[in-house]
TORPA-4810 file (N, C-alpha, C, O; in nm, 3 decimals):
<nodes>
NODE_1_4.551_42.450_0.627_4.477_42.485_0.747_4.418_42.359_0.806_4.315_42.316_0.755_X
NODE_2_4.478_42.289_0.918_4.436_42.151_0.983_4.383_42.073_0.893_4.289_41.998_0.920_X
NODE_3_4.453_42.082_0.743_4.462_41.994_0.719_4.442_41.833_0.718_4.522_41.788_0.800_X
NODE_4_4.355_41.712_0.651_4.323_41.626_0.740_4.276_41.601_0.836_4.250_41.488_0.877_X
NODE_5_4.249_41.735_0.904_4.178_41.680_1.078_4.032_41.603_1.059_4.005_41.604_0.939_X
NODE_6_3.955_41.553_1.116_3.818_41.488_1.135_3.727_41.587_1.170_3.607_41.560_1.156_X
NODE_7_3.772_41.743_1.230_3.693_41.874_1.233_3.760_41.937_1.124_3.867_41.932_1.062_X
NODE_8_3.622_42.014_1.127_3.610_42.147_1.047_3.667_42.262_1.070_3.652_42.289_1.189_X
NODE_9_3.727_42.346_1.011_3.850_42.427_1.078_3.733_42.516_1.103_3.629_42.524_1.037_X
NODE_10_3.768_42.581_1.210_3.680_42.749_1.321_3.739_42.843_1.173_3.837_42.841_1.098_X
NODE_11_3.574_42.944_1.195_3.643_43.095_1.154_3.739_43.137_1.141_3.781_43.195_1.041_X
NODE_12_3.843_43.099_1.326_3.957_43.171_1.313_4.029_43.101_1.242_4.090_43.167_1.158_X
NODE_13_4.059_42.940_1.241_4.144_42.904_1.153_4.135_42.966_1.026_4.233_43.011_0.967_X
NODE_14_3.993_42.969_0.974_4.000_42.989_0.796_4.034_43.124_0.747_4.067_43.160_0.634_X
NODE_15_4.014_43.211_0.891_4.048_43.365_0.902_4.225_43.373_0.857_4.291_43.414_0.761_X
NODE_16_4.249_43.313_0.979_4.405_43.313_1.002_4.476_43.279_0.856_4.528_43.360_0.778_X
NODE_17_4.464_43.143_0.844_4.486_43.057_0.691_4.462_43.148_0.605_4.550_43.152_0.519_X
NODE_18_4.368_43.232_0.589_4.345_43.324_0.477_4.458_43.435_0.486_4.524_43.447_0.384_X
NODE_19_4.484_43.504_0.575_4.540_43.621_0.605_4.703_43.578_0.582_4.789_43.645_0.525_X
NODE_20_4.714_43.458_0.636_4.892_43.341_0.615_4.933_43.351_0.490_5.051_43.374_0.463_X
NODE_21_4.830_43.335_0.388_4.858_43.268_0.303_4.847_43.424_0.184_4.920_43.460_0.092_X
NODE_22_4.786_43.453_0.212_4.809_43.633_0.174_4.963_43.681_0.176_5.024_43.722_0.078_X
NODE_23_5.024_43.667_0.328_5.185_43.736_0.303_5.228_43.614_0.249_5.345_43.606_0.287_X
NODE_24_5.203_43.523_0.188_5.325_43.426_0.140_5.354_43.435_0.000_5.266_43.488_-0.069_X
NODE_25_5.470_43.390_-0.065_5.553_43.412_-0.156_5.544_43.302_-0.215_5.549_43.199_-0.148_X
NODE_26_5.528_43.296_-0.359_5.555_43.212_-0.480_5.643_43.128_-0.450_5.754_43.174_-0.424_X
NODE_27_5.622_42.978_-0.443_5.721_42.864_-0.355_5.679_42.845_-0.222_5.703_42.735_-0.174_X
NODE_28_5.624_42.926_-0.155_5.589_42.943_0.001_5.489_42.840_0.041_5.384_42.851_-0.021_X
NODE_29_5.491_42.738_0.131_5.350_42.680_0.185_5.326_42.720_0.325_5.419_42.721_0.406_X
NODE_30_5.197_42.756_0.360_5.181_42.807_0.468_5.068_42.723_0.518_5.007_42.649_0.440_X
NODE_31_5.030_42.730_0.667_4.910_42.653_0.716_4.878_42.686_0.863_4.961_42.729_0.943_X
NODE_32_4.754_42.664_0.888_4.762_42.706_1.046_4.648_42.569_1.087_4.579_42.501_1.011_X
NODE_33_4.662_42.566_1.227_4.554_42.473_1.363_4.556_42.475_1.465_4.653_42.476_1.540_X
NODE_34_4.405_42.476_1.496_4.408_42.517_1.642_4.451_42.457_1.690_4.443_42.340_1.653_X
NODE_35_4.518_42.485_1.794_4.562_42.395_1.932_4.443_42.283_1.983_4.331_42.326_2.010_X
NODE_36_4.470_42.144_1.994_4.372_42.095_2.092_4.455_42.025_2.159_4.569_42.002_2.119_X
NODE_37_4.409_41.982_2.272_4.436_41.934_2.364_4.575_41.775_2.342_4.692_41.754_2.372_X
NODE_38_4.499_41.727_2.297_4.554_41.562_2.280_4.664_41.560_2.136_4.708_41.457_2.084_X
NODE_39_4.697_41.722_2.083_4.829_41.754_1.998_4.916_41.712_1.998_4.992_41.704_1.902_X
NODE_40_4.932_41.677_2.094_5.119_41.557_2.124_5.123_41.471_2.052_5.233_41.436_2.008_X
NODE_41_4.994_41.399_2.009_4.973_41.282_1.956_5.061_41.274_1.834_5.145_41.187_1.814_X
NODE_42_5.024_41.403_1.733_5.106_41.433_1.618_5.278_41.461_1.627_5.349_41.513_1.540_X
NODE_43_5.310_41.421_1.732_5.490_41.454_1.732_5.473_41.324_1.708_5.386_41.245_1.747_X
NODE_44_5.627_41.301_1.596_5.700_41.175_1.585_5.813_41.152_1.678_5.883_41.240_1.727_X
NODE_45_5.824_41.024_1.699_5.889_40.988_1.795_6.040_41.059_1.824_6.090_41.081_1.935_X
NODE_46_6.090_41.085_1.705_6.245_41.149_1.674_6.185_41.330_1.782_6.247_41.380_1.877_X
NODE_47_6.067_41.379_1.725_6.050_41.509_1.745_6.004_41.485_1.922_6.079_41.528_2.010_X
NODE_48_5.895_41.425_1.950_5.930_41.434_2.115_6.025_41.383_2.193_6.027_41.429_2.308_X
NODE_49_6.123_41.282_2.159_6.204_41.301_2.223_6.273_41.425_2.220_6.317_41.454_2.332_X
NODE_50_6.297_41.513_2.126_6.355_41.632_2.128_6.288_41.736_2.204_6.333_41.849_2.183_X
NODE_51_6.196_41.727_2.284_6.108_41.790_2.337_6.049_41.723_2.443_5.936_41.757_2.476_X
NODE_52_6.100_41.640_2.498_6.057_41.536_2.637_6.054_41.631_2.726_5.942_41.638_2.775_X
NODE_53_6.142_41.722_2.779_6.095_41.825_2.908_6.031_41.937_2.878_6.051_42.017_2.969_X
NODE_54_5.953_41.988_2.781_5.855_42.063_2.787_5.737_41.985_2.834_5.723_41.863_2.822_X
NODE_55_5.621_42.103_2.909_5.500_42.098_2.963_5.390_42.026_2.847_5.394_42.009_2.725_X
NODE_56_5.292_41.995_2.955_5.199_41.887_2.854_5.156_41.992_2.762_5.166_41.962_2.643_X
NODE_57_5.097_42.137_2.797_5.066_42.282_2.739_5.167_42.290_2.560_5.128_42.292_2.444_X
NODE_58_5.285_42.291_2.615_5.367_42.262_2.510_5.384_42.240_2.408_5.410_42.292_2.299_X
NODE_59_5.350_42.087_2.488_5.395_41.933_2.380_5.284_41.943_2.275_5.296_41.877_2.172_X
NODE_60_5.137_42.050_2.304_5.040_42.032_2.247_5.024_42.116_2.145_4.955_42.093_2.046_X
NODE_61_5.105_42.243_2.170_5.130_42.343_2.040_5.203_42.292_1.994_5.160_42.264_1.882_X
NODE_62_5.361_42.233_2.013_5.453_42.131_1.936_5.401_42.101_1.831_5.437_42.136_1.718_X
NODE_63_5.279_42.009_1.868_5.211_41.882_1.795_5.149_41.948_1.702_5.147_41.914_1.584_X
NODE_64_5.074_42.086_1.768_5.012_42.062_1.642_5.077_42.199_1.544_4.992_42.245_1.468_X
NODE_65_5.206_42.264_1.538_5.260_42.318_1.463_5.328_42.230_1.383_5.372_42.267_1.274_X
NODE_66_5.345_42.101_1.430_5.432_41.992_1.332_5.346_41.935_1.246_5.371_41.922_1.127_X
NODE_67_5.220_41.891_1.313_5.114_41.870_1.267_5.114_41.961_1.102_5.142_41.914_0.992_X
NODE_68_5.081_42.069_1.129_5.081_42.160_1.027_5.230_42.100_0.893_5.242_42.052_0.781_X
NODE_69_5.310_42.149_1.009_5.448_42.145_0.914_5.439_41.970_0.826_5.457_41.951_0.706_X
NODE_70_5.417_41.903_0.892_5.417_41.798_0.803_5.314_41.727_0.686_5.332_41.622_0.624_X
NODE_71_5.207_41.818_0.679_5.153_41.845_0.571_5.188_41.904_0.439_5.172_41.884_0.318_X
NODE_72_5.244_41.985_0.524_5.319_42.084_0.380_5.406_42.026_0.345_5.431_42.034_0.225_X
NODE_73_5.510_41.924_0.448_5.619_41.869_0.335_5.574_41.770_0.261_5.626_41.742_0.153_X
NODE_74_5.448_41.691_0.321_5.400_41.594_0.204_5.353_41.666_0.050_5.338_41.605_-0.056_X
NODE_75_5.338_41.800_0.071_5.259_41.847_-0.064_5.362_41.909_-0.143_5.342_41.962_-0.252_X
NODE_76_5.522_41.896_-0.059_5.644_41.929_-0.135_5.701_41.801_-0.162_5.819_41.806_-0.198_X
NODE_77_5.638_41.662_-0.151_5.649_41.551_-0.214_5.769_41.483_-0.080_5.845_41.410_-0.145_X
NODE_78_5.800_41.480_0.030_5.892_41.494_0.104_5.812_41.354_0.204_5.705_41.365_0.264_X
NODE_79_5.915_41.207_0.197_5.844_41.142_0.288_5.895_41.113_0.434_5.831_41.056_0.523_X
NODE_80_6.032_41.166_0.443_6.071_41.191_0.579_6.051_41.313_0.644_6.126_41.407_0.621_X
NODE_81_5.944_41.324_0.732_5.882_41.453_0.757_5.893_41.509_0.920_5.819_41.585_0.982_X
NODE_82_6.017_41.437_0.960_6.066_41.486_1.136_6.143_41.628_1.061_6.215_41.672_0.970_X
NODE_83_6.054_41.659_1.191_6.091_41.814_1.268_6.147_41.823_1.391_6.076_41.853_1.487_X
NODE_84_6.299_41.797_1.407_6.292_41.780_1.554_6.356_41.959_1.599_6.399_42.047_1.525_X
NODE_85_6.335_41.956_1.756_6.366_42.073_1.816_6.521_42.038_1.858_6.562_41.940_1.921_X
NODE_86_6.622_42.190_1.782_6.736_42.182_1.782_6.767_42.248_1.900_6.688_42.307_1.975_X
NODE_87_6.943_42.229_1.918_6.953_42.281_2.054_6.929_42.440_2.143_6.948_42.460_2.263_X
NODE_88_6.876_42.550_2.024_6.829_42.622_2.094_6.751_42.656_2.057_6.744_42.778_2.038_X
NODE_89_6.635_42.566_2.020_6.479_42.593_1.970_6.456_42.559_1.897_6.363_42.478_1.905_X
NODE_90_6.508_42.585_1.773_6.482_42.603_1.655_6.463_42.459_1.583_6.525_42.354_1.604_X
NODE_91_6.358_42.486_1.491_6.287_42.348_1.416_6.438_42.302_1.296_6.483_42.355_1.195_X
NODE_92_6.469_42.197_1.365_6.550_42.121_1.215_6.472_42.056_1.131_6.390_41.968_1.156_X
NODE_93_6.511_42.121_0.999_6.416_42.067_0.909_6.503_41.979_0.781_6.622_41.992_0.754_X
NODE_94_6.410_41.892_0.719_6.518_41.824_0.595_6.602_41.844_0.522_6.598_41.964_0.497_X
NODE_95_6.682_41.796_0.468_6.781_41.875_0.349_6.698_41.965_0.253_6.578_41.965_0.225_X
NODE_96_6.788_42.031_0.218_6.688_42.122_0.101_6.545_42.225_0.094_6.483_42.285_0.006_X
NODE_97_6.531_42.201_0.276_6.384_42.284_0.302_6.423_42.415_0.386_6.530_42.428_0.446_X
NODE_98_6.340_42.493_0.382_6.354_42.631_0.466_6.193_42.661_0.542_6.086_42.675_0.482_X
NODE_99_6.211_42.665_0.652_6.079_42.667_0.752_6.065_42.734_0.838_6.153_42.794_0.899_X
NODE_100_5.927_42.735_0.862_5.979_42.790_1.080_5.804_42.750_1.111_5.716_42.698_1.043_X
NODE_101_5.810_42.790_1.214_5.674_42.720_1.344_5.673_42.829_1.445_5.774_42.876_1.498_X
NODE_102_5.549_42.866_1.467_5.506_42.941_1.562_5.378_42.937_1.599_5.291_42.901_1.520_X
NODE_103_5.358_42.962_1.692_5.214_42.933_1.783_5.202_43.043_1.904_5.293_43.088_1.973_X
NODE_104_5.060_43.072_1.910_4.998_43.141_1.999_4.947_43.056_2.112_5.000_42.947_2.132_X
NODE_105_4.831_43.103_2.198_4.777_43.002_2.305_4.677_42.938_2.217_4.608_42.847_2.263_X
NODE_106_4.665_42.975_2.097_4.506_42.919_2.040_4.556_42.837_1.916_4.510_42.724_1.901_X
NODE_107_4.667_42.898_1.806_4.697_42.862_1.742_4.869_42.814_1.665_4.977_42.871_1.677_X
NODE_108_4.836_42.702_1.594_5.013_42.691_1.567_5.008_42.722_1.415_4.917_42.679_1.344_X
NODE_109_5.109_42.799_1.370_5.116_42.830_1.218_5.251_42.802_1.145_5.337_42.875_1.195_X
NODE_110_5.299_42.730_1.054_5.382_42.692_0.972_5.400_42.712_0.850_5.306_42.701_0.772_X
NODE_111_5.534_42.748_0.807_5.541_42.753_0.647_5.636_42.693_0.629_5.712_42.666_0.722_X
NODE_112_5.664_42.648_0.474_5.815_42.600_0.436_5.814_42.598_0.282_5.716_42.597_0.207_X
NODE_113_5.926_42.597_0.255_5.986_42.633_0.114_6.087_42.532_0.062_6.126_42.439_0.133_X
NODE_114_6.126_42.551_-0.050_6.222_42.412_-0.074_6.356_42.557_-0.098_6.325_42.665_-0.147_X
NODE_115_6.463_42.531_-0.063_6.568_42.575_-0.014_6.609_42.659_-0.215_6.685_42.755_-0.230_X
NODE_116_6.566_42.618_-0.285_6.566_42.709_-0.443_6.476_42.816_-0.441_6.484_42.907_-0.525_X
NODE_117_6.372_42.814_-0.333_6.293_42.957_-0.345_6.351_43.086_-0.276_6.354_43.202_-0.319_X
NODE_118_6.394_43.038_-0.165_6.421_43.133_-0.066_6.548_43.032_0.033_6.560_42.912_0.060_X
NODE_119_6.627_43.158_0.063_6.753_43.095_0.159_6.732_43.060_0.306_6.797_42.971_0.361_X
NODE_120_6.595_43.165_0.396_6.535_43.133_0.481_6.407_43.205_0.513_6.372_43.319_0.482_X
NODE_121_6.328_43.088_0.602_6.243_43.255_0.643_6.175_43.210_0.769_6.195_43.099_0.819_X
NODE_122_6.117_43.273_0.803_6.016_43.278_0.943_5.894_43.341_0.987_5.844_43.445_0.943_X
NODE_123_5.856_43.270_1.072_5.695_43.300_1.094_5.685_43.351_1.230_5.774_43.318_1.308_X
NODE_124_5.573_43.439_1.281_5.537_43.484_1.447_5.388_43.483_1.371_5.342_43.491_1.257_X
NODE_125_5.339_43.464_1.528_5.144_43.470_1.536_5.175_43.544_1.683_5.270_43.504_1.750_X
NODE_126_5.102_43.636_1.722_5.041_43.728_1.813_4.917_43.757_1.820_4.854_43.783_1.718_X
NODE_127_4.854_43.757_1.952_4.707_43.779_1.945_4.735_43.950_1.933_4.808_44.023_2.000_X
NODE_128_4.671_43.970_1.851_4.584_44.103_1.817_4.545_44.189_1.955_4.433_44.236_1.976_X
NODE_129_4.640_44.199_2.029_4.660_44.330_2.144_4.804_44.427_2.172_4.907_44.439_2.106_X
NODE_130_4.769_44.477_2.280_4.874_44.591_2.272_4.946_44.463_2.380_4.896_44.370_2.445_X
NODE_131_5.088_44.515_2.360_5.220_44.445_2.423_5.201_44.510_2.538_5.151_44.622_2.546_X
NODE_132_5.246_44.432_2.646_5.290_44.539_2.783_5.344_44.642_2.746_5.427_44.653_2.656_X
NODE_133_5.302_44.722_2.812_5.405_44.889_2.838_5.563_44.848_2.875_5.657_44.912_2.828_X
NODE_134_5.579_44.738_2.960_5.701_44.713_3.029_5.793_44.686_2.912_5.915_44.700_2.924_X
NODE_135_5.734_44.644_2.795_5.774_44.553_2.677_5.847_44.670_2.606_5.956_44.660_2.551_X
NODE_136_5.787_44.760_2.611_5.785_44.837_2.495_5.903_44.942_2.413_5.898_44.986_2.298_X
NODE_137_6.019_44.962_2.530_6.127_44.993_2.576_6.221_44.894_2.523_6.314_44.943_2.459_X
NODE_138_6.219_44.748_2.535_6.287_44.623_2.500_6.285_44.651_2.336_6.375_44.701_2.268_X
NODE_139_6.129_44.593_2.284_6.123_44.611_2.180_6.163_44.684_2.063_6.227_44.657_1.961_X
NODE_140_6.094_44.808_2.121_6.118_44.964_1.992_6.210_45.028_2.018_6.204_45.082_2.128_X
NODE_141_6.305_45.048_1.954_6.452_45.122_1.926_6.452_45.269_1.856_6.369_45.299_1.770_X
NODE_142_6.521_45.330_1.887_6.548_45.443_1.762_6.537_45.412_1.611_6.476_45.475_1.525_X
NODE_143_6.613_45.293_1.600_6.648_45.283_1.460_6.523_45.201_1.415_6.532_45.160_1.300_X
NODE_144_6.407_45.167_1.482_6.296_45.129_1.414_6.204_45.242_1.347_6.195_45.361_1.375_X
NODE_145_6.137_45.162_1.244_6.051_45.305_1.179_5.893_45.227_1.206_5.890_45.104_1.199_X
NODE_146_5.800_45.281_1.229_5.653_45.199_1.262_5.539_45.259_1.164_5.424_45.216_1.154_X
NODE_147_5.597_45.371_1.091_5.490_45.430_0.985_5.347_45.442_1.044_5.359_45.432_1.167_X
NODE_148_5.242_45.455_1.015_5.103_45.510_1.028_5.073_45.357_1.102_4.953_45.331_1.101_X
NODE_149_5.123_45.294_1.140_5.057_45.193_1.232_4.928_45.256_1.364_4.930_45.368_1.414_X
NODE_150_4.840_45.159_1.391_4.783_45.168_1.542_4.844_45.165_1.637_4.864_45.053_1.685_X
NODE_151_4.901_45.286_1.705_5.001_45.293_1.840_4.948_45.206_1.921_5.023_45.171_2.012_X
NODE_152_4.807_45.143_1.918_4.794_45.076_2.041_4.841_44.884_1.998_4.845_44.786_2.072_X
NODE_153_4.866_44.895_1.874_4.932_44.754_1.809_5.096_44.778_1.764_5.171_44.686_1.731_X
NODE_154_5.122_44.876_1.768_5.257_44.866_1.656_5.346_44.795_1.790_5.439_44.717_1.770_X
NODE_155_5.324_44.815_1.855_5.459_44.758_1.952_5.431_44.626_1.962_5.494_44.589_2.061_X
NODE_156_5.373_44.534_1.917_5.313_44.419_1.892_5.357_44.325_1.769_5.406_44.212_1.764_X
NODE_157_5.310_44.437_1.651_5.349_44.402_1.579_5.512_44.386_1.501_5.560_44.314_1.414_X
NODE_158_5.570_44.521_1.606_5.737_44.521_1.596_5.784_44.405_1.652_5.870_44.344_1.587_X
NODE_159_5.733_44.342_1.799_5.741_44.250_1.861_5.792_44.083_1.719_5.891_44.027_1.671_X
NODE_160_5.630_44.078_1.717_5.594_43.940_1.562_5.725_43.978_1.497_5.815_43.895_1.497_X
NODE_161_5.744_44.098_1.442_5.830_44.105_1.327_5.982_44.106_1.354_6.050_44.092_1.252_X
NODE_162_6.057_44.121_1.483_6.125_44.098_1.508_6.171_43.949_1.564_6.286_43.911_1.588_X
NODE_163_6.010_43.855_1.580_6.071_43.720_1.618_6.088_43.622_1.486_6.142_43.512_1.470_X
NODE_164_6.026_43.700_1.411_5.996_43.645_1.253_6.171_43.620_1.205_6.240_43.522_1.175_X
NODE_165_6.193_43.771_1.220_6.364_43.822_1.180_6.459_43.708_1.230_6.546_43.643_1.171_X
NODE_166_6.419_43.705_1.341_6.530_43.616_1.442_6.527_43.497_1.341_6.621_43.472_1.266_X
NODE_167_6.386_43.410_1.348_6.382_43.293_1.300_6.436_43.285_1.184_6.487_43.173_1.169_X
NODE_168_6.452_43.374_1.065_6.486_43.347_0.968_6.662_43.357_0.966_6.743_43.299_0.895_X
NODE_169_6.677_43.447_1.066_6.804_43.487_1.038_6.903_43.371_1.116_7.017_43.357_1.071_X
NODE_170_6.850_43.273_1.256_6.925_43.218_1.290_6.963_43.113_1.237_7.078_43.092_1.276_X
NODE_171_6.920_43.018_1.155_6.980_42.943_1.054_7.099_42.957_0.990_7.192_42.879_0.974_X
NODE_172_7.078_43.094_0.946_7.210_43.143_0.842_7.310_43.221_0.933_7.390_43.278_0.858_X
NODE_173_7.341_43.249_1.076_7.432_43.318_1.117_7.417_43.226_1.257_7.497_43.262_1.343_X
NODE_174_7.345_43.134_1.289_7.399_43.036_1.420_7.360_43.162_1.560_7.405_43.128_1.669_X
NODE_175_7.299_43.269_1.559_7.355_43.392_1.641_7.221_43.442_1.705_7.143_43.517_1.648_X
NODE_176_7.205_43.393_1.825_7.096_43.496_1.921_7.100_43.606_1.914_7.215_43.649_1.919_X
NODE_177_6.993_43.709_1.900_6.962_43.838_1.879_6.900_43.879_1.971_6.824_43.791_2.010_X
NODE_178_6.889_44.009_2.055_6.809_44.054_2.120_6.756_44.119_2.038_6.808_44.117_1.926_X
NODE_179_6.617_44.212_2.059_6.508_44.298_2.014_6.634_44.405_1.946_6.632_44.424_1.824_X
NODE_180_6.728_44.462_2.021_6.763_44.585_2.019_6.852_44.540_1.909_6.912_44.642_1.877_X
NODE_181_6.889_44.450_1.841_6.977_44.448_1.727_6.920_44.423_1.608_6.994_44.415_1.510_X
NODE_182_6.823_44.410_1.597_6.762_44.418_1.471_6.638_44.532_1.446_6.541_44.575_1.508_X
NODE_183_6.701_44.553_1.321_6.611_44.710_1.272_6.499_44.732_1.189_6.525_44.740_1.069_X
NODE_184_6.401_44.743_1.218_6.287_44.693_1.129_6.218_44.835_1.088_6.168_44.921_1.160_X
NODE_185_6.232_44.826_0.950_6.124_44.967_0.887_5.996_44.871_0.806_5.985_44.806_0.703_X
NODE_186_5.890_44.917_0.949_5.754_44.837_0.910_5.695_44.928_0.760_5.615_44.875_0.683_X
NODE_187_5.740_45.045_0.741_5.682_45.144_0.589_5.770_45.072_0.467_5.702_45.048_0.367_X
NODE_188_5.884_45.042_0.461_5.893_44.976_0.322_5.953_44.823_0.348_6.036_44.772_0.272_X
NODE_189_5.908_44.767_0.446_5.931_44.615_0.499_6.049_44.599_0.483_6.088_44.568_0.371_X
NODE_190_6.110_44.610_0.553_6.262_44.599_0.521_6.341_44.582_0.666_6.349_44.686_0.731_X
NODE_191_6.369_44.526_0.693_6.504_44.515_0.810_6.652_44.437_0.841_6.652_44.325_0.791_X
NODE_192_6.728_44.458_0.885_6.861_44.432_0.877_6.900_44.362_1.053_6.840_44.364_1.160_X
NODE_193_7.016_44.311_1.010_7.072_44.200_1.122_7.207_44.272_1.105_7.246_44.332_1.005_X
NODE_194_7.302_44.248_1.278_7.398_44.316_1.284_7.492_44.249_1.170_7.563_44.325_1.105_X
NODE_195_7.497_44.083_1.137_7.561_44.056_1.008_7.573_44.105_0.922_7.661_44.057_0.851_X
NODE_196_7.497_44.236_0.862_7.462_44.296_0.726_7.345_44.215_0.669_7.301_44.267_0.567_X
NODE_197_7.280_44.097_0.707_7.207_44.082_0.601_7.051_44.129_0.581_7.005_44.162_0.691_X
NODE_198_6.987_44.138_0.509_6.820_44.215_0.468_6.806_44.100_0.471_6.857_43.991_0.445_X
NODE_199_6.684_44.173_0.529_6.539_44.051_0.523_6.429_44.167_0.439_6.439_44.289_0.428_X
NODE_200_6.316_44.062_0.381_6.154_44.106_0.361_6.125_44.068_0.426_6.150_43.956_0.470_X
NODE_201_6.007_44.203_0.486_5.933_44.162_0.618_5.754_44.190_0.547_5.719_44.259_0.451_X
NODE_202_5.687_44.123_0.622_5.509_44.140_0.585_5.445_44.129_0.691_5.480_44.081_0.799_X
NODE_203_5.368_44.166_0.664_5.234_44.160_0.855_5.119_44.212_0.854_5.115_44.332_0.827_X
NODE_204_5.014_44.153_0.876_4.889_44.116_0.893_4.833_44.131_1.075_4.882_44.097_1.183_X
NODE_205_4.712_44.197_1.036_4.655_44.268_1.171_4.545_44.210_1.232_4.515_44.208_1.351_X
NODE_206_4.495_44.169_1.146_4.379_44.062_1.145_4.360_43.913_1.131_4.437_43.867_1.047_X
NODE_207_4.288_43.829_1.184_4.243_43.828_1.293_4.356_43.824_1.414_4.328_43.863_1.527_X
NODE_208_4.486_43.772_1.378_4.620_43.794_1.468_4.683_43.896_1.399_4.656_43.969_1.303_X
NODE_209_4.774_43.881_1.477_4.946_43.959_1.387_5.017_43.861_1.340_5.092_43.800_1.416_X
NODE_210_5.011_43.839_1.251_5.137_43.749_1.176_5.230_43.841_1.114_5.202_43.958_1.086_X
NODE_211_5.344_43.783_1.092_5.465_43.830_1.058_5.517_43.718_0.959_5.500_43.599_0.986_X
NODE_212_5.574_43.756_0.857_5.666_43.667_0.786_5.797_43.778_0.756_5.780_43.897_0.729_X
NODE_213_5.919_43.713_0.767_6.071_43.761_0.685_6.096_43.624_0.624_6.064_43.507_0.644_X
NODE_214_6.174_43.703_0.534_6.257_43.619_0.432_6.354_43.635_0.398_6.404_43.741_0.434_X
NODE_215_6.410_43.573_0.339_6.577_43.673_0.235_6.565_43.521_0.099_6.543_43.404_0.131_X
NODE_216_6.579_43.552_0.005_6.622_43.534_-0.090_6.721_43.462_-0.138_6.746_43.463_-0.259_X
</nodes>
């Protein structure tokens, strides 16, 4: 949790960090920080050039989700620690590691694994509200299950857990997903990709929505 910074992490960080580090898995490092302003600072040179035409707004969650991420690979003993942004988003990470990065307007959150724990996985942060109505149609499918959730969050949290899915899953199948192809049963965490493969899914309501999937 901001890690190293010269401040003291906010409530919400130690909130968030607490709640992160709750869905994570044996091998798992997780971390979160707030966004500030002058975050760019923390991209390495390899990683903003990979990110030169995003907004200054951006460059500043960038920074400081890498920020994050490159903590954790120092504490996985790892001294080349670029993260650069691949060609359709997605964080390239070192040989042998499994990761992902996500950020809200407030906060950036990261995990990573060394590639013997887990084959992949992924992270979403959502502020803790209801999704547009417009959304909601995109999102929730037939073949989703939402169990005893808060109707005025579950479409939110299907949201997190389906970007979680994506992230983990695009590594291992190269393959953009819309909402409507992946199937998520939030009652026994479990969801599937048109590839056939399962993921574990987890999620947290408080103080955000976080989401983690995995596969094994």
């Amino acid at each position: 949790m901001d890690i190293g910074s010269q401040n003291a992490p906010s409530r919400l960080e130690s909130a968030v960090a607490e709640a992160l580090n709750g869905l994570a898995l044996p091998g798992l490092l997780a971390g979160c920080r707030r966004i500030r302003d002058g975050d760019a600072q923390f991209l390495l040179p390899a990683e903003s050039a990979s990110i030169a035409k995003r907004e200054h707004k951006a460059r500043a969650a960038s920074g400081a989700g890498r920020r994050v991420a490159h903590e954790l690979l120092q504490r996985l003993g790892y001294t080349d620690l670029t993260v650069t942004r691949g060609r359709m988003g997605d964080p390239v990470w070192p040989p042998d590691i499994v990761g992902s990065i996500a950020h809200d307007d407030e906060l950036a959150v990261a995990v990573v694994a060394r590639t013997d724990a887990m084959r992949s996985v992924g992270v979403d942060i959502e502020p803790a509200l209801p999704l547009p109505p417009d959304l909601l149609p995109i999102v929730i499918t037939p073949q989703d299950r939402l169990g005893d959730l808060d109707p005025l969050l579950a479409g939110r949290v299907l949201f997190a857990a389906k970007e979680a899915i994506y992230k983990a899953s695009f590594p291992l199948d190269g393959r953009v997903l819309g909402f409507e192809e992946i199937a998520v049963d939030l009652e026994t965490g479990e969801a599937a990709t048109p590839s056939g493969r399962r993921f574990m899914v987890g999620f947290t309501v408080t103080p955000k929505i976080l989401a983690l999937a995995y596969t094994a």
